[in-house]
NUKOL-346412 format. One record per residue (C-alpha): residue number from 1; residue in one letter; chain; y, x, z. Coordinates in steps of 0.2 Angstrom, whole numbers, plus 2048, in hexadecimal, padded with zeros to 3 digits. Layout:
# residues N
k/r/c/c2/c1/c3
NUM/A/A/Y/X/Z;
...
//
This chain:
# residues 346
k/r/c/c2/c1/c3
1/X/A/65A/719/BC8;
2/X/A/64E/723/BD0;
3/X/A/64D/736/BCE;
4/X/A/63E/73D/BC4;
5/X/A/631/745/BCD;
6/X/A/635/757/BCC;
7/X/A/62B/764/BCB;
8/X/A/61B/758/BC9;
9/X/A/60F/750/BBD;
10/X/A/61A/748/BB0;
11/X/A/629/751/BB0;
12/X/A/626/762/BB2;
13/X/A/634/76C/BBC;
14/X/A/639/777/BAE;
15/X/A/63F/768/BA4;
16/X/A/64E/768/BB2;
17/X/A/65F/768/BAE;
18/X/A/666/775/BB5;
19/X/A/679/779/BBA;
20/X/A/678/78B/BB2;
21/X/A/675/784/B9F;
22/X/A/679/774/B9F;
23/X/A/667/772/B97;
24/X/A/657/76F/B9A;
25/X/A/64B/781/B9E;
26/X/A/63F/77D/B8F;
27/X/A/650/77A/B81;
28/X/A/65A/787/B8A;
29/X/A/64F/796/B81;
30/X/A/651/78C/B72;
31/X/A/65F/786/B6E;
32/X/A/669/78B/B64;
33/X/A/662/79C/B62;
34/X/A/652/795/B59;
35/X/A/650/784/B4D;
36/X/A/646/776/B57;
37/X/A/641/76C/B48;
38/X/A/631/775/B46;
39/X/A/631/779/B5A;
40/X/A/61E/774/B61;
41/X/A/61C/771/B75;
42/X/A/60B/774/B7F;
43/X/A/607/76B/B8B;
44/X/A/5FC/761/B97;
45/X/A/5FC/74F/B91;
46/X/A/607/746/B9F;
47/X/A/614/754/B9B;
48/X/A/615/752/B8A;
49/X/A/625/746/B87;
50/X/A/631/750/B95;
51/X/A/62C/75F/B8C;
52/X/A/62F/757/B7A;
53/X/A/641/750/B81;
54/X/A/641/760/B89;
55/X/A/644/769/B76;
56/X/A/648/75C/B6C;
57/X/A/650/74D/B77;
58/X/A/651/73D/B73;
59/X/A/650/73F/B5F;
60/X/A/640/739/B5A;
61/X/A/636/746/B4F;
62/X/A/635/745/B3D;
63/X/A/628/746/B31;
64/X/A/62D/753/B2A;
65/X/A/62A/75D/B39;
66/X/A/61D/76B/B39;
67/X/A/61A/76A/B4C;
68/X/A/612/75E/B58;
69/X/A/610/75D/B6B;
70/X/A/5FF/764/B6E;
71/X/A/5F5/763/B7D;
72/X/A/5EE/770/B8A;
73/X/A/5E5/771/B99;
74/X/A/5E7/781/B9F;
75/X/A/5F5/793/B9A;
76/X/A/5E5/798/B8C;
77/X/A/5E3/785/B84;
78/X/A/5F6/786/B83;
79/X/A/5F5/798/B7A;
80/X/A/5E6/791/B6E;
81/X/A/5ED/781/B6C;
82/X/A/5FD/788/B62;
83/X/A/5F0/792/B58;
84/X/A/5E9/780/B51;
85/X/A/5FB/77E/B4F;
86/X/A/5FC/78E/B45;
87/X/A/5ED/78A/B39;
88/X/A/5F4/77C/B36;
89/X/A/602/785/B2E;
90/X/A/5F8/792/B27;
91/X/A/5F2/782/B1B;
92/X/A/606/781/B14;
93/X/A/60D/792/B16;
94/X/A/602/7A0/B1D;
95/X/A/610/7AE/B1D;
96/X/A/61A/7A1/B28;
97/X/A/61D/7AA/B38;
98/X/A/61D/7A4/B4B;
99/X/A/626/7A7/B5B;
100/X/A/61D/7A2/B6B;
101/X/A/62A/7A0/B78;
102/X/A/624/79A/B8B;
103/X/A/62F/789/B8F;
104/X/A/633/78F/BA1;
105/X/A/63C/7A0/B9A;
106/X/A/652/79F/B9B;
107/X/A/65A/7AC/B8E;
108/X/A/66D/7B0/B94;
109/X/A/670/7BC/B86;
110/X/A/66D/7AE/B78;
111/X/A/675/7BB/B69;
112/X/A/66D/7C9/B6E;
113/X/A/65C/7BE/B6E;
114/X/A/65E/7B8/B5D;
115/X/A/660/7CB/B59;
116/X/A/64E/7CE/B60;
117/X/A/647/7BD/B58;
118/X/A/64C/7C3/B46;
119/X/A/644/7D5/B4B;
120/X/A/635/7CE/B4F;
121/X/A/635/7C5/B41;
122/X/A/636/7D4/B37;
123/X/A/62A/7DC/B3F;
124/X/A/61D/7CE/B3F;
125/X/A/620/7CC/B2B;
126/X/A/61B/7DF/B29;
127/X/A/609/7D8/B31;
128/X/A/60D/7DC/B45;
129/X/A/609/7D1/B51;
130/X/A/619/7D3/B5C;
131/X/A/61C/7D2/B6F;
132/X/A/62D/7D3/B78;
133/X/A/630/7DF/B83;
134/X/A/63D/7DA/B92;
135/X/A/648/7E8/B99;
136/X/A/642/7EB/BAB;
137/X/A/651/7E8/BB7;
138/X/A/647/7EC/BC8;
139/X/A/635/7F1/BCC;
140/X/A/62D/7DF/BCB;
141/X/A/61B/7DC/BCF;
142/X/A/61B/7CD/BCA;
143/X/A/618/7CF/BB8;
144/X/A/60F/7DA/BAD;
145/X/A/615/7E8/BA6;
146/X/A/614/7F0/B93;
147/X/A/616/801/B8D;
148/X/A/620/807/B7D;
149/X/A/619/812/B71;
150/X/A/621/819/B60;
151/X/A/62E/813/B58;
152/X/A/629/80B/B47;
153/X/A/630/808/B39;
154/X/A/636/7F8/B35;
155/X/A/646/7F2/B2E;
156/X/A/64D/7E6/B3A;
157/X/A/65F/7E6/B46;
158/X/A/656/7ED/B55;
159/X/A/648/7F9/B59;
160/X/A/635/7F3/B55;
161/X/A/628/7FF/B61;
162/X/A/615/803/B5F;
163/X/A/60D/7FA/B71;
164/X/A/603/807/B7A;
165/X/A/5FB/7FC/B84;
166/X/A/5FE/7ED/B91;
167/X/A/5FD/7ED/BA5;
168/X/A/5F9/7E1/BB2;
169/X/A/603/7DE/BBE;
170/X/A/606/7EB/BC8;
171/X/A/607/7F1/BDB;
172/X/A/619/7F6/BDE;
173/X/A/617/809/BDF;
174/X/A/612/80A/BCD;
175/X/A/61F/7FD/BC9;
176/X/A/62B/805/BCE;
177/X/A/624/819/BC5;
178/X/A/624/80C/BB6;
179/X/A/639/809/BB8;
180/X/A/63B/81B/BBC;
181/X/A/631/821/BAE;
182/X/A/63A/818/B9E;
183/X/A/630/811/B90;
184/X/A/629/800/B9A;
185/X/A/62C/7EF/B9A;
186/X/A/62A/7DE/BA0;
187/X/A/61D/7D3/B96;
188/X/A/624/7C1/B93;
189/X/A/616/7BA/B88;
190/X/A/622/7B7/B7B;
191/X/A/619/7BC/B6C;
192/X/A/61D/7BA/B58;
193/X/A/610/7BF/B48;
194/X/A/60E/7B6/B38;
195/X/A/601/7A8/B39;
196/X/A/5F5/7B0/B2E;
197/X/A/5F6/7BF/B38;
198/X/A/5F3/7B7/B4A;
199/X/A/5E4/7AD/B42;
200/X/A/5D9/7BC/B3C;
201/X/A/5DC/7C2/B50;
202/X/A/5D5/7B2/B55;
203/X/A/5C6/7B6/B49;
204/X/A/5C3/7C7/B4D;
205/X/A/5C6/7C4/B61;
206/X/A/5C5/7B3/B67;
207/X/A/5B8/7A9/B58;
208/X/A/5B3/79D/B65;
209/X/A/5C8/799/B65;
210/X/A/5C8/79C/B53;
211/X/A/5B8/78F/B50;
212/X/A/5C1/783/B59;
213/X/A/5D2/787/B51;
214/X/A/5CA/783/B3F;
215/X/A/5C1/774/B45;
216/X/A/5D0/76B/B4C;
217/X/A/5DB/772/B3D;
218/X/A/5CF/767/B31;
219/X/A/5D2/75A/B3D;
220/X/A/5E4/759/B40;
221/X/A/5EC/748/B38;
222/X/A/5DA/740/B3B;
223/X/A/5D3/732/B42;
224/X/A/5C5/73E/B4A;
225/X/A/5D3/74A/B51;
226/X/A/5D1/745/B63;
227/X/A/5BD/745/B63;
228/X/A/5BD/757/B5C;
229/X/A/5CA/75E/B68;
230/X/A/5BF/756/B76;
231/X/A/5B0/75D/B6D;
232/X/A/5B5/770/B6B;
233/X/A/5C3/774/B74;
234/X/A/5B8/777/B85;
235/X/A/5B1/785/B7B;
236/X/A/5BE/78F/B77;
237/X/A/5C0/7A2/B7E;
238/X/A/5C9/7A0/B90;
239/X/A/5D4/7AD/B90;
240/X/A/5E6/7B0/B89;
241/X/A/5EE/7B7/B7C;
242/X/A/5F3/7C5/B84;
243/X/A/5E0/7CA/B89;
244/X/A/5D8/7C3/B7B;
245/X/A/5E2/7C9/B6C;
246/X/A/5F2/7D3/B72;
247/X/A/5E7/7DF/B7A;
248/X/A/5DB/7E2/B6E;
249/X/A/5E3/7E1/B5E;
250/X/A/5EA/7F2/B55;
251/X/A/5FA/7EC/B4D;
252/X/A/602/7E8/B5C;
253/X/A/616/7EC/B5D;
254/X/A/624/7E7/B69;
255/X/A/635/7E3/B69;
256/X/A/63F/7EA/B79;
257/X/A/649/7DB/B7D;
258/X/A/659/7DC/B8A;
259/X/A/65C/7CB/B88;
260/X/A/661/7C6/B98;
261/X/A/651/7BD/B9C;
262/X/A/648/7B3/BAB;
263/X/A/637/7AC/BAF;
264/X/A/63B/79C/BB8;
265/X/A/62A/79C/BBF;
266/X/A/62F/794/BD1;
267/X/A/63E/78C/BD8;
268/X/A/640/79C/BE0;
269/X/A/645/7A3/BD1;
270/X/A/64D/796/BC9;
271/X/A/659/795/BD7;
272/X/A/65C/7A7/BD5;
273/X/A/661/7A1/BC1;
274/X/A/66B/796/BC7;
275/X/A/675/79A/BD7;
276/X/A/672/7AD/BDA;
277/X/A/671/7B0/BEC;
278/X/A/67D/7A1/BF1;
279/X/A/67B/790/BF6;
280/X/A/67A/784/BE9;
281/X/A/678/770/BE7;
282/X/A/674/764/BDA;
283/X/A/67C/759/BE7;
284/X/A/68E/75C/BF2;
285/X/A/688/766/C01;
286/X/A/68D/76F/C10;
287/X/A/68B/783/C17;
288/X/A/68D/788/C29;
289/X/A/686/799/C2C;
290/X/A/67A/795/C1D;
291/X/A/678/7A0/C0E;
292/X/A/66C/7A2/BFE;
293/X/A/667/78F/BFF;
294/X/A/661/785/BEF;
295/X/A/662/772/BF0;
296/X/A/65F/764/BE6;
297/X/A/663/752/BED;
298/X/A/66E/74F/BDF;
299/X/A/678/740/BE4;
300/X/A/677/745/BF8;
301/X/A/680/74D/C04;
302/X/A/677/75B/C0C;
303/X/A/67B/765/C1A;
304/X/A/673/777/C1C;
305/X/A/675/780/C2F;
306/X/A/671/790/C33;
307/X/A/663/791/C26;
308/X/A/661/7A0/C15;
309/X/A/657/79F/C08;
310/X/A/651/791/C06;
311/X/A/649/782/BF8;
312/X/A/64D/771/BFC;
313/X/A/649/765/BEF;
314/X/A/648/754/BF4;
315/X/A/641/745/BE7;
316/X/A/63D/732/BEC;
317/X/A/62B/734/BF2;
318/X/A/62B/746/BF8;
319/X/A/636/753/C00;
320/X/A/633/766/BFC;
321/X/A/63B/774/C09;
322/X/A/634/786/C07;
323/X/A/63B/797/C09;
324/X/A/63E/79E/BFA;
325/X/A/634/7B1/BFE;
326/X/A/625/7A1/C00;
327/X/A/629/797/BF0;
328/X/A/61C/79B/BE8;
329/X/A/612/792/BF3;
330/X/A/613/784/BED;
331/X/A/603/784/BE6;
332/X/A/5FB/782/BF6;
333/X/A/602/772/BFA;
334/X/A/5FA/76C/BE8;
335/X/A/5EC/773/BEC;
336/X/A/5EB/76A/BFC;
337/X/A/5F0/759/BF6;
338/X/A/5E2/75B/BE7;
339/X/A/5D6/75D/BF4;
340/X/A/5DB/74D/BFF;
341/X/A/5DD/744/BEF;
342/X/A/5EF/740/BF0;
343/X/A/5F1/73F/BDC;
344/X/A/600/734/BDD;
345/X/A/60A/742/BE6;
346/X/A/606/750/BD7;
//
């Protein structure tokens, strides 16, 4: 049998197994720290079923579920689309309260986690719209940054903070006065609020969003479903949560979350989950004067010489090598191939 296409349209690189789990990226946040039967995944429509697998595997979904798969087209649609997802909710149980978790997050500290899941909780039922905080370990300038304020007071296991206010990624000077200075921490995008909360922010700061959210809500279980989502969903507000309504709203609070969390946001830093800074292989392999190499060939033999640091990952069709300090990319090869029409390689 062929191996999937990795990393590419169809099956989406963080629906890879992977040796530090055992699961999936996508079900390793998720299980078993959170119930999947109400789980809901976002995504682009050829991703949809790895994705669905991805959290709930090869048990069909029941009708008694109050999720669906829902389609996106861009990081905004996926943020909206879960608010159509949300309304839809409202309709049974407006006090129900949501946790939006990235799927291409890994959580190590899985107990500690659900401690900061039912903090949230608490705080999202006293009518906050709650981020989580990640405990900075190093002055990173690849993610954005937000700043504690007071304590408040909310009766939950961990501490619950006012947000002072987010920051953009920044240069690695005031990174790294950020670290030094206490009180900061990484923004995940993992948000929690109770869905009548989260959809009178949509109303008040995204109403093109919010038109469309209400619209497609009416429609959802429909025949005229997919002619309204075609209709309004080009005119929803293209921005993100995070600028649209995290930024703007007053009751914003935070949850400071050492949880021991990574953003596997390139197979750079998805070796670094896996392998640390030794070689690794989904395959047997062997190292002369090679260190800090990440391979997969599973079911191959691969020989690395003289070589550091580097992403092999080899599929049917295609073969990817990149240094990891240049994973990122990665893009640029897409890019290129988009632009000499070579769809069947994406």
């Amino acid at each position: 049998m062929a191996s999937p296409r990795l990393g590419r349209s169809g099956f989406p690189w963080k629906t890879l197994e992977m040796a530090a789990t055992g699961l999936p990226v996508v079900a390793s946040q998720m299980h078993p720290i959170v119930g999947l039967a109400a789980a809901i995944a976002v995504a682009e429509d050829d991703e949809q079923e790895p994705r669905r697998k991805g959290i709930h595997g090869e048990h069909p979904r029941t009708a008694g579920d109050a999720g669906a798969e829902a389609q996106a087209r861009h990081r905004a649609a996926a943020e909206h689309a879960l608010g159509h997802r949300e309304a839809a909710l409202a309709a049974f149980d407006p006090d129900a309260v949501v946790a939006v978790l990235p799927s291409d997050h890994v959580v190590e500290k899985r107990a500690r986690f659900r401690e900061v899941l039912i903090t949230a909780t608490a705080a999202a039922e006293a009518g906050h719209l709650v981020t989580l905080g990640i405990t900075p370990e190093r002055p990173d300038t690849g993610f954005g940054y937000i700043e504690a304020g007071d304590r408040l007071d909310v009766a939950a296991p961990l501490e619950v903070v006012h947000v002072r206010r987010f920051i953009e990624k920044p240069k690695r000077d005031a990174a790294e006065s950020m670290l030094a200075a206490g009180g900061h921490f990484w923004n995940a995008g993992m948000f929690v609020w109770r869905v009548s909360e989260v959809l009178r922010a949509y109303r008040e700061h995204l109403p093109n969003t919010a038109h469309a959210v209400d619209a497609l809500t009416e429609a959802t279980g429909g025949p005229r479903y997919e002619s309204v989502l075609a209709e309004v969903w080009e005119e929803t507000d293209r921005t993100t949560i995070d600028y649209g309504i995290m930024e703007r709203a007053e009751r914003v609070a935070m949850v400071p979350a050492d949880i021991g969390w990574h953003d596997v946001g390139s197979w750079a830093r998805l070796a670094e989950i896996v392998a640390g800074g030794a070689n690794w292989s989904a395959g047997d392999h062997v190292a002369v004067d090679a260190e800090g190499n990440y391979v997969w060939a599973p079911g191959k033999l691969t020989a690395l010489i003289g070589v550091e640091d580097l992403v092999v990952v080899d599929t049917p069709d295609a073969l990817l090598v990149v240094s990891k300090d240049r994973a990122e990319d990665v893009k640029a090869v897409v890019d290129r191939l988009r632009r000499e029409e070579r769809e069947d390689l994406l």
